[in-house]
C-alpha positions in Angstrom: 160.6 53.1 141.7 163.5 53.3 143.9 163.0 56.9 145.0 160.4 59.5 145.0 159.6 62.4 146.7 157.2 64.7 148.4 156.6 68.6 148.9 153.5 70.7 149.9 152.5 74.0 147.8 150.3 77.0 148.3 148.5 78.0 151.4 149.1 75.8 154.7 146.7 74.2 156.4 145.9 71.2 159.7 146.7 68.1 158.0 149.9 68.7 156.0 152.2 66.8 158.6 149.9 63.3 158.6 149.7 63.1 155.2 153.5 63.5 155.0 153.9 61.0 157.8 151.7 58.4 155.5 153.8 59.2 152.3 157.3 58.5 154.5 156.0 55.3 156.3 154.0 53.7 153.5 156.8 54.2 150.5 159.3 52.7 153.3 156.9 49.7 154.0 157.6 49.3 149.8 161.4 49.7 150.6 161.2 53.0 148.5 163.2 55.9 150.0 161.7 59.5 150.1 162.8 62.4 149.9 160.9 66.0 151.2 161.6 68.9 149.2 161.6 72.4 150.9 159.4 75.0 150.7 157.4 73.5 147.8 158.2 74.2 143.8 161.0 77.2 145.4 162.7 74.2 146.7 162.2 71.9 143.6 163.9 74.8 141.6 166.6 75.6 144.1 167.2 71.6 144.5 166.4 71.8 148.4 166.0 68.7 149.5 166.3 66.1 152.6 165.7 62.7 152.9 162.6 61.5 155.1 162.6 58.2 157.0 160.6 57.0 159.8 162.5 59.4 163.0 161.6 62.3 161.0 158.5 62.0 160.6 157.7 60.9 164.2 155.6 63.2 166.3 154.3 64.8 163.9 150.5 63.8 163.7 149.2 66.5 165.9 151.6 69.2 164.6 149.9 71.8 162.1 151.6 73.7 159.4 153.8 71.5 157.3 157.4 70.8 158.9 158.9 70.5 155.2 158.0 74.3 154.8 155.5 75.6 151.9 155.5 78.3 149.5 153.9 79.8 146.2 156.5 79.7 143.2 155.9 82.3 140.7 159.2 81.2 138.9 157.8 77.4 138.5 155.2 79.0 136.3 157.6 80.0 134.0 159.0 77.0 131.1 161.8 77.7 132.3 161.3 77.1 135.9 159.6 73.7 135.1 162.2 72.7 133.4 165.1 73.4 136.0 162.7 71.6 138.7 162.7 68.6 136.5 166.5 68.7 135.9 166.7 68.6 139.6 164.6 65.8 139.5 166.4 63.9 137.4 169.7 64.8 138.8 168.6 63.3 142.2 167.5 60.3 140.9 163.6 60.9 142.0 161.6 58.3 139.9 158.3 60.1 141.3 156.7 63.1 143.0 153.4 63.6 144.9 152.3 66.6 145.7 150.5 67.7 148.3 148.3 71.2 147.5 145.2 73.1 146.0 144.4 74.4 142.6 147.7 75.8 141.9 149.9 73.3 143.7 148.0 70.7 141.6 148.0 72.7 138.5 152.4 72.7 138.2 151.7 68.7 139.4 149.9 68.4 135.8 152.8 70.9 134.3 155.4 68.3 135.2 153.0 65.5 134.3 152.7 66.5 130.8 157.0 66.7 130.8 156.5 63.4 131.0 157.2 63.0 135.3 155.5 60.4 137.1 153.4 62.9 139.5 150.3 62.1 141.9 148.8 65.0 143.4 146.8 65.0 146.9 143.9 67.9 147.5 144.8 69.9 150.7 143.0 73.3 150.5 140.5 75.2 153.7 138.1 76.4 150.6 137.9 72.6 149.4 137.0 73.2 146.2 139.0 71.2 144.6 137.2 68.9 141.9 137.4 65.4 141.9 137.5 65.0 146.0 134.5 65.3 148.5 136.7 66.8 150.8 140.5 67.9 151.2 142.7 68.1 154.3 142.5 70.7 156.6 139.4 71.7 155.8 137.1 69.7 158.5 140.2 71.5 161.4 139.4 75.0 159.8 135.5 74.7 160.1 136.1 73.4 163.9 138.4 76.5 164.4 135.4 78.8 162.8 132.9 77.0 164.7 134.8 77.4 168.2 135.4 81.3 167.8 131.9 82.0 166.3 130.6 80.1 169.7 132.9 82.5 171.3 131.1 85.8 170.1 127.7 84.7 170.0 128.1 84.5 174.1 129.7 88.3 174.0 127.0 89.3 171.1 124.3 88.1 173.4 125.5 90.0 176.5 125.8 93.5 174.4 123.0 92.7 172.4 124.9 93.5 169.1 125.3 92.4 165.5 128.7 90.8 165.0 130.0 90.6 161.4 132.9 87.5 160.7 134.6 87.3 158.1 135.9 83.5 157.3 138.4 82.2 154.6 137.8 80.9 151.4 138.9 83.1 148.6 136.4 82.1 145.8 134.1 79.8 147.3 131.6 80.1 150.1 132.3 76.3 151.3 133.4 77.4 154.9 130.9 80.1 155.8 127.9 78.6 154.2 129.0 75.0 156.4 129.8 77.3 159.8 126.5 79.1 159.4 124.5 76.0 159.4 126.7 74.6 162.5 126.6 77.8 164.0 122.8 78.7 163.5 123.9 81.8 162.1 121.3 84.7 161.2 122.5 85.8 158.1 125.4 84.0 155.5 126.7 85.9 152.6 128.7 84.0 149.9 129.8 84.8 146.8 127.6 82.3 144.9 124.4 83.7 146.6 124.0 87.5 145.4 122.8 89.4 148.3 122.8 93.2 148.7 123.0 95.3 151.5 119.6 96.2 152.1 118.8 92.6 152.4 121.3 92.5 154.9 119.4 95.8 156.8 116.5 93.5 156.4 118.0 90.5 157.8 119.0 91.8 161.1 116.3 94.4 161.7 113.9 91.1 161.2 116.3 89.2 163.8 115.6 92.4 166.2 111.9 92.7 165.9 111.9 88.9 166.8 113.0 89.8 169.9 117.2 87.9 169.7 119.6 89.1 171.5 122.2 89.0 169.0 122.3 88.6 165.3 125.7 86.7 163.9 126.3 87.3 160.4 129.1 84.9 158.4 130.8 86.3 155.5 132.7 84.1 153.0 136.0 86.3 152.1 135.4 86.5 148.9 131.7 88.4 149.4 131.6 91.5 147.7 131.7 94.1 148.6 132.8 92.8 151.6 133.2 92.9 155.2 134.2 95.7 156.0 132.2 97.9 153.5 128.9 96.4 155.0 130.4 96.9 158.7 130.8 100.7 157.2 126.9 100.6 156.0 125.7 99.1 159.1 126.7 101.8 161.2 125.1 104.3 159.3 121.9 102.2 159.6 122.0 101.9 163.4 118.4 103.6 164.2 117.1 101.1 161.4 118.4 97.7 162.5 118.4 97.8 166.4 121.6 96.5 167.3 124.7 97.9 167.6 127.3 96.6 165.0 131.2 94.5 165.6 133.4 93.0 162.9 135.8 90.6 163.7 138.5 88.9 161.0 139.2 85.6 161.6 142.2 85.6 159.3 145.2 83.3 159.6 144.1 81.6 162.8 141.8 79.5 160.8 144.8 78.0 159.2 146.6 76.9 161.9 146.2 74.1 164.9 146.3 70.7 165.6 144.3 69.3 162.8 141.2 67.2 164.6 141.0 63.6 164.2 138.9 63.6 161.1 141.8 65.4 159.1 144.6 63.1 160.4 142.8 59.7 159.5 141.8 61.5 155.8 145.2 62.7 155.4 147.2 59.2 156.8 144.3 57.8 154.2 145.0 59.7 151.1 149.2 60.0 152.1 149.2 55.9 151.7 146.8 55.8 149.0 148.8 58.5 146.8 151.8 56.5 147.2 150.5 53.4 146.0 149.1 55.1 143.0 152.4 56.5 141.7 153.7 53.3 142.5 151.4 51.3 140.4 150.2 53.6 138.5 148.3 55.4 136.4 150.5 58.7 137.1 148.9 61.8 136.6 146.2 61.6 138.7 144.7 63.2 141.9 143.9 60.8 144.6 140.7 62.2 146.8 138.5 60.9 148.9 134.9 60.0 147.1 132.4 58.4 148.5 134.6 57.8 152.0 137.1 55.9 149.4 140.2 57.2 148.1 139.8 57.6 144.3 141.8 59.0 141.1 141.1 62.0 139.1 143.3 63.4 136.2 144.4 65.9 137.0 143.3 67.9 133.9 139.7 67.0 135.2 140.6 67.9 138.9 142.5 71.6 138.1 139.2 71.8 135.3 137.4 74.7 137.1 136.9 75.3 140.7 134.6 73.2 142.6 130.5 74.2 142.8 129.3 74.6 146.1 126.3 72.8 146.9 123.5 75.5 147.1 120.6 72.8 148.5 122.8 73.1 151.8 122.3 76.9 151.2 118.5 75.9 151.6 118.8 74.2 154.6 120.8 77.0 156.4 117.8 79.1 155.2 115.0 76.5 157.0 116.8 76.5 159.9 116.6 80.2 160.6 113.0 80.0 160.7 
């Protein structure tokens, strides 16, 4: 390969620019140019493109975001929008593509795979829970950000003696608020993959009350149902019951952003070199992750297969440590 090139798809996250940085400066080391392509699969479609080399990608490592620009593509569904990316492909001379993304990002990877494109997809999601990797990128700087402004409350909580309520990305998964609860000694964690109702909840913090805590900090994963700000709603009316008085705060966006830490620049300088040695030697078609502290293929029919299980022993231990 004489050319290849890079984009990154679907929600943002810390960790974007390193792994970028790795794609530029290893392909180079292989005398292969590289060439970023805007704004994700938009950019693929609309041919928006601009070639990478070692300046560009300088200064980077600390930056969050994704300098290249991302986006979510509802025409690259579409046959027909697969096929104009790949003409535009083609037309550039682009003998190869890594991706950089989530589920969906990953899923048009395998789309363009199965055209018969040499593609080799990286996982980068905050709800890691993509199969085939023991962690993606951005997802150890998202739990630090959690972790830093849950810290933050409990020391208001504890002076108002009050029951704060956070709700934490994640869309499907409860990856990030079952992991901050247990760094955060939360009382109480509600994720989608543990049914709890709202009268366990009443439970919950009346029993944090009667043990005499001066707050009681309750994580809730996104995807919860029925949801934050219905139990914030239920809570209120249970005031007389449950002791404290009741805050919700919505971490929202913030948790995307930042300098990613160190952990999720060395994983994503890792898995940025690793993915371009891949589609350079091949097997294309695969996900590179991170198993076992090694990078390692997937297909990417295996990786896109069904969203990742969360580990519900760690559920267990959250639950031991709130004794």
């Amino acid at each position: 390969m004489k050319r290849i090139a890079v984009l990154t798809s679907g929600g943002d996250g810390a960790g974007l620019n390193p792994c970028i940085r790795a794609v530029v400066r290893t392909a180079m080391e292989k005398s292969v140019e590289v060439m970023g392509i805007r704004w994700g699969y938009s950019g693929l479609i609309d041919s928006d493109m601009v070639e990478l080399n070692a300046r560009s990608v300088g200064g980077i490592l600390n930056k969050g975001g994704t300098f290249i620009g991302s986006a979510r593509s509802p025409e690259f569904v579409t046959k027909q929008g697969q096929r104009e990316a790949l003409r535009n492909l083609n037309r550039m001379n682009i003998d190869g593509l890594i991706v950089i993304g989530g589920n969906g990002s990953l899923t048009g990877a395998l789309a363009l795979h199965e055209m018969g494109f040499p593609v080799v997809g990286i996982p980068a999601t905050i709800d890691n829970d993509v199969n085939g990797t023991d962690i993606s990128i951005g997802v150890d700087t998202t739990l630090n950000t959690i972790l830093d402004a849950v810290d933050k409350i409990k020391d208001t909580a504890s002076s108002h003696q009050r029951a704060f309520l956070i709700e934490v990305m994640g869309r499907d998964s409860g990856y990030l608020a079952l992991m901050a609860s247990i760094a955060a000694g939360a009382e109480i964690v509600l994720i989608p993959e543990v049914e709890t109702s709202m009268e366990e909840v009443v439970e919950g913090v009346d029993n944090a009350y009667v043990k005499g805590k001066s707050h009681c900090i309750i994580i809730i994963a996104e995807g919860w149902q029925p949801g934050a700000r219905s139990l914030n709603d239920y809570l209120k009316e249970k005031r007389e019951e449950i002791g404290f008085d009741v805050r919700l705060t919505v971490l929202g966006h913030v948790q995307r952003g930042g300098s990613p830490t160190s952990y999720d620049r060395i994983l994503a300088t890792n898995l940025g070199a690793a993915a371009v040695r891949q589609l350079l030697e091949g097997p294309h078609g695969v996900m590179t992750g991170m198993i076992k502290n090694t990078p390692s293929p997937t297909p990417l029919e295996k990786a896109v297969a069904f969203q990742k299980k969360l580990n519900l022993d760690l559920y267990g231990l959250w639950k031991t440590m709130t004794l």
